[in-house]
Every structure is written in C-alpha cells, then in structure tokens.
C-alpha positions in Angstrom: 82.2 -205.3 -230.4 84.2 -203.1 -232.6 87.6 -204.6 -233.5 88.8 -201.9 -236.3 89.1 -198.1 -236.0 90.3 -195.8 -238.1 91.5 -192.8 -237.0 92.6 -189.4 -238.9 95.5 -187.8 -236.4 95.9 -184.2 -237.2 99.0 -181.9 -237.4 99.2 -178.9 -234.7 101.4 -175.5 -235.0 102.1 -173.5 -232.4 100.7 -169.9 -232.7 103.3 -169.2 -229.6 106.1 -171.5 -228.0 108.5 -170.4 -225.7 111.2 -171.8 -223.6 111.2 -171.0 -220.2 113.7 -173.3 -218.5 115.5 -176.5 -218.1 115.0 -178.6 -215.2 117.3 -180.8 -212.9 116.2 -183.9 -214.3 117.5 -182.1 -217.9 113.6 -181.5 -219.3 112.6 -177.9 -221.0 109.8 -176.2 -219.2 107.7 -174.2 -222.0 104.7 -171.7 -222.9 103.4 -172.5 -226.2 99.4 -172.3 -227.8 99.0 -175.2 -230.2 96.3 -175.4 -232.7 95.3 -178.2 -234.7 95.5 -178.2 -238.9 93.8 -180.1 -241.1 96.9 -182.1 -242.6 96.2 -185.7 -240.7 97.8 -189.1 -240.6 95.4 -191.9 -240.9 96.2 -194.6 -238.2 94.4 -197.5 -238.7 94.1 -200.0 -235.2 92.7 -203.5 -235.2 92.8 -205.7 -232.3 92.0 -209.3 -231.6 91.0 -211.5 -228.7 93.2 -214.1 -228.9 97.0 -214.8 -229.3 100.3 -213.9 -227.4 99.1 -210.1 -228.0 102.3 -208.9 -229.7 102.0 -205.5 -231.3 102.3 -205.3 -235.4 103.1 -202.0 -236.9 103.5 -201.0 -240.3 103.8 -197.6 -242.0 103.8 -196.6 -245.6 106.6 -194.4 -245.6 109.9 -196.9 -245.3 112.1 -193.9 -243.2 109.7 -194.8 -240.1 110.6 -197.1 -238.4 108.2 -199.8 -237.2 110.0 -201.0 -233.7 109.6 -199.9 -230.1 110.9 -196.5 -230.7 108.5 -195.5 -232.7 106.0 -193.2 -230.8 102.9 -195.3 -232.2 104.3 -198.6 -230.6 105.4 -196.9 -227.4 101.3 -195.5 -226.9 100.2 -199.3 -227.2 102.4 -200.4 -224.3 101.4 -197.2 -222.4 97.9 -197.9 -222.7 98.3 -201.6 -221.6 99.8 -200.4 -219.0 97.6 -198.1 -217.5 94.2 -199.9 -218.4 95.8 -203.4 -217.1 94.4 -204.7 -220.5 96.8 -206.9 -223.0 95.4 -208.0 -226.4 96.9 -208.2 -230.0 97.0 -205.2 -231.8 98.1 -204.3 -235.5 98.7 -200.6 -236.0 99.1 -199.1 -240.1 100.6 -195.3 -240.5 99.8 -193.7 -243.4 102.1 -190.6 -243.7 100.7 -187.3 -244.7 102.8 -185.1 -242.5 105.8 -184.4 -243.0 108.7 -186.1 -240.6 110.6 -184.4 -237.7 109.2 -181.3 -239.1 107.9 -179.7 -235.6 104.2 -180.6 -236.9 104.2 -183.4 -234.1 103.5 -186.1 -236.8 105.0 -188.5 -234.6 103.2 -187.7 -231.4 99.9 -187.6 -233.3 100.0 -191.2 -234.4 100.6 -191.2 -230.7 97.9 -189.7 -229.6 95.9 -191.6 -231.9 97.0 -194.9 -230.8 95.9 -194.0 -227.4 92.5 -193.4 -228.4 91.8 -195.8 -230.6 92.8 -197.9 -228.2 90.4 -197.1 -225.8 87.7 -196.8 -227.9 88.4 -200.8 -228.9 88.8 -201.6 -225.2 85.7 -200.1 -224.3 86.7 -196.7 -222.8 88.2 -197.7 -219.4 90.7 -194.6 -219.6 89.3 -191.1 -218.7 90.5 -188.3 -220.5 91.9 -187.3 -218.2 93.9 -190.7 -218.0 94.5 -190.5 -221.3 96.7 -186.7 -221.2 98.2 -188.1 -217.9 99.5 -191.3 -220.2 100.4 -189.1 -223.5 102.7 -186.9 -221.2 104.8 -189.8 -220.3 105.2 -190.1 -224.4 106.2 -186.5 -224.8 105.4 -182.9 -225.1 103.2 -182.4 -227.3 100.9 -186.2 -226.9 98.8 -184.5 -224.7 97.1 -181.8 -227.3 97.2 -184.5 -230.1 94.8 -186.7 -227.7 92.7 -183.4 -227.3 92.8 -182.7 -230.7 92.0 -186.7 -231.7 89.1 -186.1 -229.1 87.9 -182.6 -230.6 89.3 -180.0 -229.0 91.4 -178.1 -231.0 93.4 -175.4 -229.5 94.7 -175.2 -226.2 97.2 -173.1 -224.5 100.2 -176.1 -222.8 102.5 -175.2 -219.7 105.1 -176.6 -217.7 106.4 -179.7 -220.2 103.6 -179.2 -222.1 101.3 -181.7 -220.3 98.7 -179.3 -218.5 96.4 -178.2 -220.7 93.8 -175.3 -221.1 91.5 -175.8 -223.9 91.2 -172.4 -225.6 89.1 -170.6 -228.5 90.9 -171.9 -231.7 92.0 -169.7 -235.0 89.5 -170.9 -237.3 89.2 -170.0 -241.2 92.4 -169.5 -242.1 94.3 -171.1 -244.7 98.0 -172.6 -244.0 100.2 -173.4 -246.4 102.9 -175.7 -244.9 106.1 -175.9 -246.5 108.7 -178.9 -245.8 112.1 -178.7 -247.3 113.3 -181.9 -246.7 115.6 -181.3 -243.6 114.9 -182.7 -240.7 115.5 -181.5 -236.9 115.6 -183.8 -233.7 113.9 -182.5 -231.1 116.4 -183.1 -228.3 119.2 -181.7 -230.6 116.5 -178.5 -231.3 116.6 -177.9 -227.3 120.1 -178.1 -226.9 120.6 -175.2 -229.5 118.0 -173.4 -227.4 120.3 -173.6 -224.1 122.9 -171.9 -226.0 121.0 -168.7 -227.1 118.3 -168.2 -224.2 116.1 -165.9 -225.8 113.5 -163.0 -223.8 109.9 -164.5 -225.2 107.0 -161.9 -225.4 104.6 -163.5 -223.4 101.6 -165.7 -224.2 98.6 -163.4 -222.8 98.0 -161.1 -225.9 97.9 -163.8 -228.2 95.2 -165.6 -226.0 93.4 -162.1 -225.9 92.9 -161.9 -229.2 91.8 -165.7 -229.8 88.9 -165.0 -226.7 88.0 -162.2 -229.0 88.1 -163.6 -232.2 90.5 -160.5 -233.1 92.4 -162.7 -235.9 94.5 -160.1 -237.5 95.3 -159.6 -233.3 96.8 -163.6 -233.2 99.0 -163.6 -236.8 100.5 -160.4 -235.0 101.3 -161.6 -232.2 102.3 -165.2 -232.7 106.1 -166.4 -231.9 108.2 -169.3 -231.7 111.5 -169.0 -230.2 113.1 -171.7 -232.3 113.0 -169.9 -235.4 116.0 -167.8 -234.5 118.1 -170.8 -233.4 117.0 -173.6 -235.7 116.5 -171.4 -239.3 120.4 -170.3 -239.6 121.3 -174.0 -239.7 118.7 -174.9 -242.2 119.7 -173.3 -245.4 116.4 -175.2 -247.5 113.6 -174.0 -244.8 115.4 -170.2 -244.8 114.3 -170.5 -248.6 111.0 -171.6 -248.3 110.7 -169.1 -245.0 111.6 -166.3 -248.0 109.9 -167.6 -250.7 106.4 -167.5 -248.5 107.7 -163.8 -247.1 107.7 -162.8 -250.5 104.0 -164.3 -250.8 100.4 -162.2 -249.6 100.9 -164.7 -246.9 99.2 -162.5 -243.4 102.3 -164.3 -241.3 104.8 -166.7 -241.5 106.9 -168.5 -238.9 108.7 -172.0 -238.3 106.4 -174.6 -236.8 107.3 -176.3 -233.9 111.1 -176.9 -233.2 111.2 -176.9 -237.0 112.5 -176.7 -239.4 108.9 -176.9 -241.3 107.9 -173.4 -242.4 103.6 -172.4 -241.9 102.5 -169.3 -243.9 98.8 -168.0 -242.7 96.6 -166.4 -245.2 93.0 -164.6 -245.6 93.0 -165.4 -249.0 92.7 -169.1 -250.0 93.9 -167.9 -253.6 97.3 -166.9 -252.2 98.1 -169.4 -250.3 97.5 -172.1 -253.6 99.8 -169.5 -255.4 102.3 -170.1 -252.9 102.0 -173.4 -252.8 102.9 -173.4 -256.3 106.0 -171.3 -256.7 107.4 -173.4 -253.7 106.9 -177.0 -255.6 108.8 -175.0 -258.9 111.7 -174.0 -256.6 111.6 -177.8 -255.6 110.2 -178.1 -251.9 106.9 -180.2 -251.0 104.5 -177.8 -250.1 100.5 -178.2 -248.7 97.8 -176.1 -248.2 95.5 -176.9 -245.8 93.4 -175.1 -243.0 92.9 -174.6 -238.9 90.3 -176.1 -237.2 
C-alpha cells in the first residue's frame, strides 16, 4: 500500500469574481470563474499505521504557521471526519505561491491534503464528498480539489461551493506579481460591504471560453475587489502600473488581492515584465493557464 504522496497544488485566478450578497449567518454569496495556473505548492503526505495518529505539519516558509489554523491541518481532520478513518499523518508545504495574495495558496494545500488523503486511504471519499468537505474549509477548497483532480476551470456560485466545470483559458502566459502586502480575506469582504459595487455579469465571459474566443475572455474579465482593495495597497497599485505599462493583453488583481496577474500572447513580454518588476523590487513569476 502506498504510504507517501506527493502532490503539486496549483494556484487559481479568477477571470470574474463578483459579490453578490451577504447572508444572515454573515457569509458573502459570489459569481466568480476560476482558472487554475501553473504556479504550485508541493505538499508532500505520508501516513502510517500505527501510533496515537497525531497530525505533523511542517512548511518551509517560517510565516506559516504549522498549528490547527492552518488550512492544511484543518483538511486532515475534515477528512477523518467524513471517512471515519484516523491514522498518523505528516504533512510538508513547500511554498511557491505567494501568501494571502488571493491566489488561494492556502486553500490549495487544502485541497491537496484532502486528496492525498484519500488516495493513501484508499479512495473511500467520492468527489463529490470531497467538494462537499472542502466547502466546509472555505470558498475557494472546492475548485483547488477540482483542480488537484484535473479539472481546471470552473465557473463557482453561491459561497463558491457548487461548481460547473467549464472550458479553461489555455496558452496564455501570466505573469504574477506579489508586492509583499498582504490582504485577509475576511477584512477584504468587509471593505466590499462598504462600496457594493454593480458587477457585469458572468455569461459573456463563459461565452467566449465555450468558444475559445480568447481575446473575447481578457475583455471581459472582472474582479470587483480591485476597486476596493488597490487604493489601500500603495506596492500592488505599482506593480498593477508597471504591468499596464507592459504589452501585457490584460491585467487585473487576483482574488481578493492584493496579488497583481498580467495575461499575455507573447511569452517574450511577459519575461520582460517580469524583469522590470524584480528592478523596481517586487517578486514577480511567469507562469501559464492550464
């Protein structure tokens, strides 16, 4: 039996993500198309048969922390949980994505946790069992299990938990661009209830992805974040205008920021880009969708 995975845990950004309420029990309802990059975490899982089944994680970044609110940890004791299973398990992070940078680097380890898991255990969780216990971890667990398992677009309603796999944007290049801040996702939403914002709608963005009409998604992608969350991030407004400034085919804020994404035709560009946001000082990598 296999007792180590490892797992690479990919980044998503949202080609649309929209706020469209806030419930009684105080969570957002949303729109939002997520598509997977390829800037992963590697989460490596090994589990034993013996023992008082504790769970070990580690990460090599020290800001992470390693306890039971990390999302990684939380997954573990979800999926004993649900599967009625309990064995020891060591979990290692190693970071690639950036940090509370709306690239869902947290719920991606997640996500991968949850998988791995179940691979080790012997598959007793359906995928379906599998979104249903990301959800309970947050918004966006449920399309970094799809993603883990695949599938790598999908369009997410209501909290972000019902899925509907969708054609992804392939062959473009991405340049991502983190400039150190950080945003908490709670504190992201609460600036959102403050400035509710009219959102464009999701359907001609899914149009042009069913057609393959690229040019037709980078011109109608949106995230209604960026108007909220940019202001207060001087460093990210600076990397938005340095990749503005670039042959990048669109730009926007990823997530609920405040990581910038710049989308290019040209994979020369985007390298270019890359390189004149490293001289003005801000970590910068190019990767691609997929």
């Amino acid at each position: 039996m296999t007792t180590e995975l490892t797992v690479r845990a990919p980044a998503k950004i949202n080609l649309y993500l929209a706020v469209t309420g806030k419930e009684d029990n105080g969570y957002h309802t949303v729109e939002t198309v997520m598509q997977a990059i390829s800037l992963y975490d590697c989460v490596n899982i090994t589990r034993a048969d013996d023992g008082d089944a504790p769970i070990i994680l580690t990460c090599d970044v020290p800001a992470v922390p390693c306890g039971e609110d990390n999302l990684a940890w939380r997954a573990a004791e979800v999926f004993f949980a649900e599967s009625g299973m309990r064995f020891p398990v060591r979990i290692h992070i190693k970071k690639h994505i950036p940090i509370a940078g709306g690239l869902a680097g947290g719920s991606t380890d997640a996500a991968a946790v949850l998988c791995a898991l179940n691979r080790l255990a012997g598959e007793p969780l359906s995928r379906e069992t599998l979104l249903s216990a990301g959800a309970k971890l947050g918004m966006d667990v449920p399309f970094c299990v799809l993603s883990c398992l695949g599938v790598t677009a999908a369009l997410g309603l209501h909290y972000g938990e019902i899925m509907f796999p969708c054609k992804p944007l392939v062959g473009m290049t991405v340049v991502v661009a983190s400039s150190g801040e950080s945003v908490s996702t709670p504190w992201a939403y609460k600036r959102m209830d403050a400035v509710p914002l009219a959102a464009p709608g999701y359907a001609p963005l899914l149009g042009a992805l069913d057609a393959g009409d690229t040019d037709g998604v980078l011109s109608t992608m949106y995230n209604a974040f960026e108007e909220v969350i940019l202001p207060l991030c001087p460093s990210a407004a600076q990397c938005r205008e340095i990749l503005l400034s670039s042959r990048a085919d669109a730009v926007m804020m990823s997530g609920s920021g405040p990581t910038v994404i710049a989308l290019y035709h040209e994979e020369n560009a985007a390298h270019i880009a890359a390189q004149e946001l490293q001289k003005a000082g801000f970590s910068a990598a190019v990767c691609e969708t997929i």
